[in-house]
VEXDO-884285 format. One record per residue (C-alpha): residue number from 0; z, x, y; residue in three letters. Coordinates in nm, 2 decimals. Each point is the difference from the previous one (the first is absolute). Layout:
<sites>
  pos       z       x       y  code
  NUM       Z       X       Y   ala
...
</sites>
This chain:
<sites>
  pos       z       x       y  code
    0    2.88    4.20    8.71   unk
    1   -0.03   -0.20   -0.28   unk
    2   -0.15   -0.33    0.04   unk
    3   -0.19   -0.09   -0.25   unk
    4   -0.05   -0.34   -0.09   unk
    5    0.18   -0.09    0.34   unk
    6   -0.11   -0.20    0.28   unk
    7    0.06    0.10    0.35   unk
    8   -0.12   -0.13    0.37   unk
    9   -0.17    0.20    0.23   unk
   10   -0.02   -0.07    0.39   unk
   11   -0.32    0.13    0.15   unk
   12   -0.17    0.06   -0.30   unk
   13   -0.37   -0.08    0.07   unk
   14   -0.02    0.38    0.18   unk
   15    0.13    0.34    0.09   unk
   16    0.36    0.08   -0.16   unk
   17    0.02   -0.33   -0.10   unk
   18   -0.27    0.03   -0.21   unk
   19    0.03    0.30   -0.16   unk
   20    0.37   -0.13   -0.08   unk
   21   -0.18   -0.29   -0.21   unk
   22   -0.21    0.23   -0.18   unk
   23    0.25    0.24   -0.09   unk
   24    0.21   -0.28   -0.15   unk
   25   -0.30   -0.12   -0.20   unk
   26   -0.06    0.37   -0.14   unk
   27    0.38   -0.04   -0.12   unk
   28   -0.04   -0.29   -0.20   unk
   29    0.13   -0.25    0.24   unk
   30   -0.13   -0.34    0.12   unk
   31   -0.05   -0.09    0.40   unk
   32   -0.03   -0.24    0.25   unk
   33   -0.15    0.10    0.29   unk
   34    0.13   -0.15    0.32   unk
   35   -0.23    0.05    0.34   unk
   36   -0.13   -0.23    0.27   unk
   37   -0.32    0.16   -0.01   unk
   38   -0.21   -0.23   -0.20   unk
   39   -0.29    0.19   -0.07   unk
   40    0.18    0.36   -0.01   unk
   41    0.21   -0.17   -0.27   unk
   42   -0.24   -0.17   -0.22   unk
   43   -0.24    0.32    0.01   unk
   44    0.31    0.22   -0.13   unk
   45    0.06   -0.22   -0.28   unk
   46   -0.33   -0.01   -0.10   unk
   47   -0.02    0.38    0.06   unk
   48    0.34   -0.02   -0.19   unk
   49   -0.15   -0.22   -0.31   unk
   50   -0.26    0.22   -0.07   unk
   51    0.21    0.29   -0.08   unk
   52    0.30   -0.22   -0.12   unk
   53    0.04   -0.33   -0.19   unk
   54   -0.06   -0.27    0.22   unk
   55    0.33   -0.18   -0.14   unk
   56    0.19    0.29    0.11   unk
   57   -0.07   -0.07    0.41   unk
   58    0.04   -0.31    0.22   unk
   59   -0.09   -0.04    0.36   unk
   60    0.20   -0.22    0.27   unk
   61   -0.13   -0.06    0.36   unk
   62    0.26    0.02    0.17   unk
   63    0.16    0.15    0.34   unk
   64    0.41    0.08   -0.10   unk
   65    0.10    0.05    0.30   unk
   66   -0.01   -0.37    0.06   unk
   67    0.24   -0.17   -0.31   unk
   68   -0.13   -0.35    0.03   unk
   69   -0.32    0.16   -0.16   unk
   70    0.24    0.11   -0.32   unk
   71    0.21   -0.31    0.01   unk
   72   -0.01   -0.20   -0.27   unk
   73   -0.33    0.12   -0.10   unk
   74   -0.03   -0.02   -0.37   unk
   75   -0.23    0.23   -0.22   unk
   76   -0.07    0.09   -0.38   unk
   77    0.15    0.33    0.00   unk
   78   -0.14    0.27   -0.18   unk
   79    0.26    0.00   -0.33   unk
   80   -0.11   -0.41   -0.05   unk
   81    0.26   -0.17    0.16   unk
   82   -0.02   -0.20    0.31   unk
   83    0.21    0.15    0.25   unk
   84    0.10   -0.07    0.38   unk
   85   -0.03    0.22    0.27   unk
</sites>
């Protein structure tokens, strides 16, 4: 898979699969956002995360997807500097 440079999305990512989905996109070179609605879970990973990666290279969202008017219109700095709409 080649994703280096890339940005990509992960659902669940604070634990588990999810998690070890994260890492092994940082260990390719690519840049994540990690979506959970497990607050502390997800900032612990991405601190976990930032130690062994640059810290640029993760961002955490609070968020639960199964319900969209958490995602709608919510604006963020995305990880390649733009501002971008979820």
């Amino acid at each position: 898979m080649h994703v280096n440079g890339k940005v990509a999305l992960v659902t669940g990512a604070a634990q588990g699969i999810g998690r070890a989905f994260v890492q092994a996109l940082l260990d390719k070179g690519a840049k994540v956002a990690l979506l959970d609605r497990n607050r502390e879970a997800g900032r612990d990973s991405k601190a976990a995360l930032d130690a062994l990666f640059e810290a640029q290279r993760t961002l955490f969202i609070q968020c639960d997807v199964t319900e969209p008017e958490q995602l709608k219109g919510e604006q963020i700095w995305n990880l390649s500097g733009q501002q971008s709409t979820v």
